[in-house]
C-alpha positions as CSV (number, residue, x, y, z in Angstrom):
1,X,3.5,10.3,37.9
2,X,4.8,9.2,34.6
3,X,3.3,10.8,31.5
4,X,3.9,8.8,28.2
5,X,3.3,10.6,25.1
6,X,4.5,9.3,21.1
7,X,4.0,11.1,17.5
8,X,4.6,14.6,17.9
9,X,5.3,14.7,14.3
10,X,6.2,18.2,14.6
11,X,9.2,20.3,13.0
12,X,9.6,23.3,15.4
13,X,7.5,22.1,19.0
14,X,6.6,20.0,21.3
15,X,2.4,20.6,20.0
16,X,1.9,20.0,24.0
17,X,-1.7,21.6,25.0
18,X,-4.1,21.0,28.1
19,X,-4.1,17.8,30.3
20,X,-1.2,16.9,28.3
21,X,0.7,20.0,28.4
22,X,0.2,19.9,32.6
23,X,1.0,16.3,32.5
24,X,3.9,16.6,31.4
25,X,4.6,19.3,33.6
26,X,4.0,17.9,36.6
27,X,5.4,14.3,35.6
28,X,8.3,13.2,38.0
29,X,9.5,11.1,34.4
30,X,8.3,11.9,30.7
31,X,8.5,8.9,28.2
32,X,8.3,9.4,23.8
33,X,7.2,7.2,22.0
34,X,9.2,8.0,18.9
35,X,8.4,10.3,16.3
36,X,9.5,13.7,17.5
37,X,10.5,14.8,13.6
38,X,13.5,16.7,14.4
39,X,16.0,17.7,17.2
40,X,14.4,21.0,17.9
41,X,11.1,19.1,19.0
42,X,13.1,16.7,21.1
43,X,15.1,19.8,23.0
44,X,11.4,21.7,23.4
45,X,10.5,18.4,25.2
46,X,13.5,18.6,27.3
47,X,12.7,21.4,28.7
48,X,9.5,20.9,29.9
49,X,10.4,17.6,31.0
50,X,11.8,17.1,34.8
51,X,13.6,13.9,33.3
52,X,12.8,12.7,29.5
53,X,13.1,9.3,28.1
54,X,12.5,8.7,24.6
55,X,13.1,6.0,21.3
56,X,13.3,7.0,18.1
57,X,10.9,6.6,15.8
58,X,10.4,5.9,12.0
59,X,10.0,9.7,10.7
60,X,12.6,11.1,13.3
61,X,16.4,12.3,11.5
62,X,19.2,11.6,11.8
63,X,20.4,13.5,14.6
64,X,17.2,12.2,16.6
65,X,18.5,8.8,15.8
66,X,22.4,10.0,16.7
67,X,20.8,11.3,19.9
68,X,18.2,8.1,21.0
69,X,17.9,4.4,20.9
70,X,15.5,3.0,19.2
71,X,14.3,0.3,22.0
72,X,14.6,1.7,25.6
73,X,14.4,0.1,28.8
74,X,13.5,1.8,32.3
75,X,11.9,1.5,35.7
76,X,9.4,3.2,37.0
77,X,8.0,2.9,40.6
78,X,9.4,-0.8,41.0
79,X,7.8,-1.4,37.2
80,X,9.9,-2.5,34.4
81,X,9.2,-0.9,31.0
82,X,10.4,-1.7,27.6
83,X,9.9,1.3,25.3
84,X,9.9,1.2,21.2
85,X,8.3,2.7,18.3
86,X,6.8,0.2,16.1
87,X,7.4,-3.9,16.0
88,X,6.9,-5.3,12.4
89,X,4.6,-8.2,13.4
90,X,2.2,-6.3,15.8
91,X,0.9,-7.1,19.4
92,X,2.8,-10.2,19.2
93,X,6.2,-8.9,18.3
94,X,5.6,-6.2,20.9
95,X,4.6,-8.9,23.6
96,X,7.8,-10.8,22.7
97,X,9.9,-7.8,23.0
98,X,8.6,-7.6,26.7
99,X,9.1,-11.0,27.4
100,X,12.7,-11.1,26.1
101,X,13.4,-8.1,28.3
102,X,11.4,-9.5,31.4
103,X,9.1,-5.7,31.0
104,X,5.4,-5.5,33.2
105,X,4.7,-2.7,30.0
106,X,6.3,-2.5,26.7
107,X,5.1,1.2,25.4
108,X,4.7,1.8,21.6
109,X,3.8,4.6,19.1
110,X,3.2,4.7,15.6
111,X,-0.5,4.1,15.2
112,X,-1.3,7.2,16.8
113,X,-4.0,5.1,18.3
114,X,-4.3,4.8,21.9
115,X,-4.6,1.5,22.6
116,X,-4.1,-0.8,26.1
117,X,-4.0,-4.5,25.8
118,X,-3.6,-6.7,29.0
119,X,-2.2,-10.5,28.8
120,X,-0.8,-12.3,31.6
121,X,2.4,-11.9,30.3
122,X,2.9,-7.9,30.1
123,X,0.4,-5.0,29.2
124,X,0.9,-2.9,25.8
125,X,0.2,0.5,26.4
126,X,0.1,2.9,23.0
127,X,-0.5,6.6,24.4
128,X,-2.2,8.0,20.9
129,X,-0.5,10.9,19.3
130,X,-1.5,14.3,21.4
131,X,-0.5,16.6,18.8
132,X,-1.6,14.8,15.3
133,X,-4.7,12.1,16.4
134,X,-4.8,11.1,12.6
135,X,-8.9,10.4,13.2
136,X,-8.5,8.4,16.6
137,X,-8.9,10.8,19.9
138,X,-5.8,13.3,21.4
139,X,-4.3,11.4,23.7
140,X,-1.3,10.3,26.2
141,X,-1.0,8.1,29.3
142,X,-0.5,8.5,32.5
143,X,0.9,5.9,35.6
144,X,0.5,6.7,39.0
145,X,2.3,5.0,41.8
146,X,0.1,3.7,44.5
147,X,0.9,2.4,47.7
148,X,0.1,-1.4,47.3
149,X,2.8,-1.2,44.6
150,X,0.6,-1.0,41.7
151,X,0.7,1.4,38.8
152,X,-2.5,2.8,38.2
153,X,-2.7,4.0,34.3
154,X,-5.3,5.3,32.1
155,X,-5.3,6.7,28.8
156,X,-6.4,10.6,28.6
157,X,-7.4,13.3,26.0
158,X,-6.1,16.3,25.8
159,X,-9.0,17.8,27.3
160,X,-8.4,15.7,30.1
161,X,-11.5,12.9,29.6
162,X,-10.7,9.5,31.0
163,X,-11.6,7.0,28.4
164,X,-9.7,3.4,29.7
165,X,-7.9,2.6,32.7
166,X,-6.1,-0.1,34.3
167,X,-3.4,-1.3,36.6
168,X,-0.2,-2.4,36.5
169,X,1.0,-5.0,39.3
170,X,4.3,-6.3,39.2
């Protein structure tokens, strides 16, 4: 499973509690969204993490920016993400960035809005923020592999409610 989490905004811990907090526990790969705050956040993660990628984000210092890019690209169970905070210019500057890098899923932050929107082109998945919601639900996402080669993902609360799911082909 990947987990995908963004906006910790937090200046001495991860903030991870419930489904997100076993999430990221049992995920084979952790992604960030940006936003951590500081290194000690970002090392807290680490630790928890079996393998963590992450961007930096607009709020993160400077040795969080020393430390991260702040546009990321990985694979995940045959699927090709693009990671990065914020886009100025929106969905469409996000859907751009995945079609300049070829992505199935360009994952962004900085709303602290969970959000999924699906075009033919790629999928923009926002996880929320888990730890500071900012009046939309606790959230992250999770992508599991399934045979047929699809990722099945779906956005999660903390308390570990599905509210949206999809799937991934690529």
């Amino acid at each position: 499973m990947l987990t995908v989490i963004s906006d910790t905004h937090s200046t001495d811990n991860h903030q991870l509690s419930g489904q997100t907090y076993e999430a990221v526990q049992n995920a084979e790969m952790v992604a960030h969204a940006g936003d951590f705050m500081c290194e000690s956040v970002l090392d807290a993660l680490q630790r928890e993490a079996t393998q963590l990628v992450g961007v930096a984000g607009n709020n993160d210092d400077t040795g969080i920016r020393e430390r991260l890019p702040t546009t990321r690209q990985f694979t995940f169970a045959g699927v090709q993400f693009v990671m990065t905070h914020t886009r100025r210019g929106g969905p469409t500057a996000l859907s751009l960035l995945g079609r300049e890098r070829d992505a199935d899923v360009v994952i962004f932050g900085h709303s602290h809005r969970p959000t999924v929107i699906e075009s033919e082109e790629c999928t923009l998945v926002n996880p929320g923020s888990h730890a500071q919601p900012r009046g939309h639900r606790a959230a992250h996402a999770e992508f599991d592999p399934q045979p047929t080669g699809e990722l099945n993902g779906r956005l999660i609360t903390v308390d570990g409610d599905v509210f949206e799911s999809f799937t991934i082909t690529n």
